[in-house]
N, C-alpha and C positions, 0 to 999 in steps of 0.2 A: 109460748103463749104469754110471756112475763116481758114487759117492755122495759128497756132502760133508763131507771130512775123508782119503777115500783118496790113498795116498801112489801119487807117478806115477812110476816107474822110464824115465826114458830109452831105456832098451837095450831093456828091456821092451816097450817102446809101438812101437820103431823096427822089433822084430821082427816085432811082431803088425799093423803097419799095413803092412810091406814095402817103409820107406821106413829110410834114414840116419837117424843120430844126429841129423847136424846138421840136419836136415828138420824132428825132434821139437824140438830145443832153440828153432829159433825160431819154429814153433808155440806153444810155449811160451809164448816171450817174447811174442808178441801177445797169446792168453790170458791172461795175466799184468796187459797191458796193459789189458785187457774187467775184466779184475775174477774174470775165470772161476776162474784158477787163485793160488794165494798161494806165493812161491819163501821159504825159509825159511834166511837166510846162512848157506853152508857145509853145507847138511843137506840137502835135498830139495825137492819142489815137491808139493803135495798139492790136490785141488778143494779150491776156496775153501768153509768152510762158515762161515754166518754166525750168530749168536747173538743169541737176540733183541735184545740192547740194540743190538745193530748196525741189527735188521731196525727195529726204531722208529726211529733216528736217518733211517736212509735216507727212512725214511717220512715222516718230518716235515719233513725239506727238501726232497721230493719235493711236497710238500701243497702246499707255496709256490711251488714251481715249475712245479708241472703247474698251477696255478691263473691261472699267467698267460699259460700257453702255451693254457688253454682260452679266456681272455677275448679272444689276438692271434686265435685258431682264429676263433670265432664269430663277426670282423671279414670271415674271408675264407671260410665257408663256403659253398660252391654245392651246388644239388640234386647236382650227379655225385658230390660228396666223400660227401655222406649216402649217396647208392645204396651208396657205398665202405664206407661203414661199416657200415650195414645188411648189405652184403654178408660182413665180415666176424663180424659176429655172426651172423650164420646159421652161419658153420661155426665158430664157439666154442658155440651151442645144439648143434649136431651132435655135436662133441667129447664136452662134457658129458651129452647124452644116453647115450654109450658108451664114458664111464669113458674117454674117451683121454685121457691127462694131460700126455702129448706135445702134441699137436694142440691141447688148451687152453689151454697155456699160451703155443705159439708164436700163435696169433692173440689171444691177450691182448697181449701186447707189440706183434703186427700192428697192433692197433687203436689202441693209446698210441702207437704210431712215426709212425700217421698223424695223429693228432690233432697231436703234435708241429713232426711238417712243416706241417701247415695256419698253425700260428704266424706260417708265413714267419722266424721270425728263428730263424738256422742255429743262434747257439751255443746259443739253448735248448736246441735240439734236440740238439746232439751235446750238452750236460752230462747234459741227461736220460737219454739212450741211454748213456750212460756210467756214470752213478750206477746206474741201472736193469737193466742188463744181468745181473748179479750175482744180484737180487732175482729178475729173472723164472728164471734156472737152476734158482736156488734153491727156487721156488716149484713148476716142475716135478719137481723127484727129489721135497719134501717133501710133493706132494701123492701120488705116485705111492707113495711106501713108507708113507705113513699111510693112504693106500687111503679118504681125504675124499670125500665130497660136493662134487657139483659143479653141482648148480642152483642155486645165489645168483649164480653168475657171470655169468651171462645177465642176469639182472633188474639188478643193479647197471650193465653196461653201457650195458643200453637206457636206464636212468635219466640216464647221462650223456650220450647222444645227445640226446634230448629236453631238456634246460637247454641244451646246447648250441644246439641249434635257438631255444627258444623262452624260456631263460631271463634272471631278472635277475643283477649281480654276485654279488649275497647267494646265491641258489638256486646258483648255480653253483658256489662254494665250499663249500654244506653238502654240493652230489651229489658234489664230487668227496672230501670229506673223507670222507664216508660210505661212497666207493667205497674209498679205501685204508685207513683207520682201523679201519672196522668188519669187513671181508673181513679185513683179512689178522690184526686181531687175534682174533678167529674162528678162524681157522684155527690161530692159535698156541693158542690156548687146547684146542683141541679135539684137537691133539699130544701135550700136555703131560699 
C-alpha cells in the first residue's frame, strides 16, 4: 500500500498497526536493513525509491552474480528442484494471467531465491537476497501503479529453466542477461 518515496511517521504506523513505537522503530530498523526503507539523519524514514541509475547499477552486479549462482545451480540440480520451479511458474503464469502484481512479483523473487539456494553456496545467496530485495519491492508498487503488462514474465522465466536444465556457459549468461537487462529495461522505458 506504501509507494516509493512516502514518508513513514512512527506514531502514525504505531497507531494504525496497534502496536508501540518501539515495535515500529525496530521494524524499521530491519527494513532499513532489506534495503526496504531509507532513514534520512535527523528527518524521517521514507520507502526506499530507487532511480534508475540505482535500478541498472543493481542490475548489472546482479548479472554477474546471478550468473554464477546459475552455473553452481545447474551443478546441483534434481528433477524435484525443476518440478520446484516449474511449480513456481505456474503461479507467476497465474499471477500474470490476472493482473496480480502482488503475487507476481513475490514468486518472481520465489523462483530467484530458489535458484540462489540451489548454488549451495550461502553467501551468494544472502548477497543476492540482499541486493535484490529492494529491486523486487520496487518492482511490485512499479508494476502495480504503471498498470504493465505481464506476459513476458512467464516466457523469460521458462527460458531460464531450460539453459538451466540443458544449457552451455555462454547460453546461460545470454538467458539470464536477457532475463534482467531486457525485462526490466522494458519496463523502465515503458514508465517513462
Amino acid at each position: 500500500e506504501l509507494k516509493p518515496g512516502e514518508k513513514l511517521v512512527e506514531r502514525r504506523l504505531a497507531e494504525a498497526l496497534k502496536v508501540s513505537q518501539t515495535s515500529v522503530r525496530e521494524a524499521l530498523q530491519v527494513l532499513e536493513h532489506e534495503g526496504l526503507v531509507t532513514k534520512k539523519v535527523n528527518t524521517a524514514t521514507y520507502v526506499t525509491e530507487l532511480q534508475p541509475r540505482q535500478i541498472a547499477e543493481i542490475i548489472d552486479l546482479r548479472l554477474d552474480l546471478e550468473v554464477k549462482a546459475f552455473r553452481l545451480a545447474r551443478k546441483n540440480l534434481s528433477p524435484q528442484d525443476v518440478h520446484e520451479l516449474e511449480s513456481i511458474l505456474a503461479g507467476i503464469d497465474d499471477a500474470a494471467a490476472n493482473n496480480d502484481y502482488f503475487s507476481l512479483s513475490r514468486g518472481d523473487f520465489r523462483f530467484h531465491q530458489k535458484l540462489w539456494g540451489l548454488s549451495g553456496n550461502k553467501t551468494l545467496e544472502r548477497v543476492l537476497t540482499q541486493l535484490c530485495t529492494p529491486l523486487f519491492a520496487y518492482l511490485m508498487v512499479f508494476l502495480s501503479v504503471g498498470r504493465l503488462d505481464l506476459s513476458g514474465s512467464v516466457k523469460s522465466h521458462r527460458a531460464l529453466v531450460n539453459v538451466l536444465r540443458h544449457g552451455d556457459a555462454k547460453r546461460m549468461r545470454r538467458a539470464v542477461e536477457d532475463h534482467l537487462k531486457n525485462l526490466w529495461f522494458k519496463l523502465l522505458e515503458e514508465a517513462s
